[in-house]
N, C-alpha and C positions, 0 to 999 in steps of 0.2 A: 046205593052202591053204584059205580062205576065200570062199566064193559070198555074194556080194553080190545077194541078191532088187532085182530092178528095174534090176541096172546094165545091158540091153541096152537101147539106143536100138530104140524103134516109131518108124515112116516114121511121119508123121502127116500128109502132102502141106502145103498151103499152111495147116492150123490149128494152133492152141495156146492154151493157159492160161495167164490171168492169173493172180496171185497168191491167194489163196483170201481173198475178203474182200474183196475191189477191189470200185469200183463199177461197172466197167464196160470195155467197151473203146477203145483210140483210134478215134477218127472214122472215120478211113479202116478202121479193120480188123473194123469192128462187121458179123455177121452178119445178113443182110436176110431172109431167110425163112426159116422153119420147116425145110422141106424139108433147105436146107442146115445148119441145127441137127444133123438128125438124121446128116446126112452126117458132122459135127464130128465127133460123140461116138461114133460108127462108125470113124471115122480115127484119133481116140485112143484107141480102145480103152474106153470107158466103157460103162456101159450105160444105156438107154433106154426098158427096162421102162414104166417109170410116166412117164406123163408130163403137166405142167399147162402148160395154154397163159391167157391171159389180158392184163388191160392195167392194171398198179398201178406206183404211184412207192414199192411198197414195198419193192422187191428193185430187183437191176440190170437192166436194160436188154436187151433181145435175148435174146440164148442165152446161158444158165447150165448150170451142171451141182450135182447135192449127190449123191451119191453114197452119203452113211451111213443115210441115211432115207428113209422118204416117197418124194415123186416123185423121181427120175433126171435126166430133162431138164424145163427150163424155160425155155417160150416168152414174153415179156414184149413183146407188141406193142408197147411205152411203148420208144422209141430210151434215154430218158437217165432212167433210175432212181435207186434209192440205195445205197451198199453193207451185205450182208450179211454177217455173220462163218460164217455154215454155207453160203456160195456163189459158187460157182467162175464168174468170166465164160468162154467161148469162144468165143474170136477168131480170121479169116481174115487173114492176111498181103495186103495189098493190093497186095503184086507177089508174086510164085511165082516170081519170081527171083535177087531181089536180097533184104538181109535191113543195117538201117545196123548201120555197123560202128562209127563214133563221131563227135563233134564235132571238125572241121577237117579238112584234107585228108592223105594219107599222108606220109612221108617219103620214102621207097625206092622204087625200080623203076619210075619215073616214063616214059611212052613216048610221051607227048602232053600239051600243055599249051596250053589254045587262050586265045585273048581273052574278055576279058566282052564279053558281049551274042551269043556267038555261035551260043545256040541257038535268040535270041529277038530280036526288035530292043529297043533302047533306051530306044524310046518308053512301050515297058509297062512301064515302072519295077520296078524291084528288087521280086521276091516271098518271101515267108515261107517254112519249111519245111514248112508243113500244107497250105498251098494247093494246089486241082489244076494250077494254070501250075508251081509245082515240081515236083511227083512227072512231070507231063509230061516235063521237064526231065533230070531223073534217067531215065527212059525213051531218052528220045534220046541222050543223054549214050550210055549202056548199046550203043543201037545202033550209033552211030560210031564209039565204041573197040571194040568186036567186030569191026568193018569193018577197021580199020587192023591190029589186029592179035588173030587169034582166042585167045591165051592171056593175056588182059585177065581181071586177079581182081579189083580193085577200081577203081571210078570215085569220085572227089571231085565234086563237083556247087555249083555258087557261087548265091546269091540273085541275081546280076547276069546269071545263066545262062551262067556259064561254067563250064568242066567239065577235069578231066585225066585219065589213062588209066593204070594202072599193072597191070603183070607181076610183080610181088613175091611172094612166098609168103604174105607176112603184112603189114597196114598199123599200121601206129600213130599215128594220126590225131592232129595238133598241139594240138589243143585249139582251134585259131581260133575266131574268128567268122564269121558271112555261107557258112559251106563245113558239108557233112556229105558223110562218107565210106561208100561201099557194098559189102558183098561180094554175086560171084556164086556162088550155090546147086550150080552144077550144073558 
């Protein structure tokens, strides 16, 4: 039998890594302080040794990591940098709950399916999927279907703030548009 180095999953609570090279992280997931920098790279296991703090458009943005050289963590007071090929972003999931699962809503195991506009009135017209009126959205969506029914794995979440509720094992989200599908973490 063959031992695979690295195949056990580390908890890493609500951070993770981009792709090595990215320039940064999504808006919502970008790390605001130092402090929780260091918290990052303590949760994934990295180390923190050396560290350069600063504010240049020459690297990414926020909390990085490099790892093979030089400094370990790097603080980039500058939110929106550039990408480096020798640096790692690290990013906070901006729910600790929910994690998307794909574009459109699921197919299977459906348990509620409500009207548009039912998380929101009408009047505030259809919102994007980066916006905080959607993530809000998806939030409450999250806390209704928990309500009706506590073994709720995935929530679909509409721009028109409509929402449905699904028990399935597993989603496979249609592809639509106007809809993104979420699992729960926990």
């Amino acid at each position: 039998m063959k031992c695979l180095s690295g195949s056990r999953k580390k908890k890493s609570g609500p951070y993770y890594q981009m792709k090595k090279g990215s320039a940064g992280c999504p808006e919502a997931d970008r790390i605001t302080s130092h402090k929780d920098c260091e918290k990052a790279h303590d949760a994934l296991g990295l180390h923190r040794g050396r560290q350069w703090h600063g504010n240049t458009p020459a690297i990414p943005g926020g909390c990085t990591t490099r790892q093979e050289r030089s400094h370990d963590l790097h603080w980039n007071k500058r939110a929106n940098g550039r990408a480096r090929g020798d640096m790692t972003p690290i990013c906070k999931k901006s729910s600790d709950f929910v994690v998307f699962e794909g574009q459109g809503h699921c197919r299977h195991g459906q348990i509620y399916a409500s009207r548009a506009w039912e998380l929101a009135p009408a009047s505030n017209g259809r919102k994007g999927f980066n916006t905080p009126e959607y993530k809000a959205w998806v939030q409450e969506a999250w806390r209704r279907c928990l309500k009706k029914h506590s073994g709720v794995k995935f929530v679909s979440a509409w721009t028109d703030a409509g929402y449905r509720c699904y028990t399935a094992k597993a989603c496979k989200p249609n592809g639509g548009g106007g809809t993104r599908s979420w699992k729960w973490l926990n």
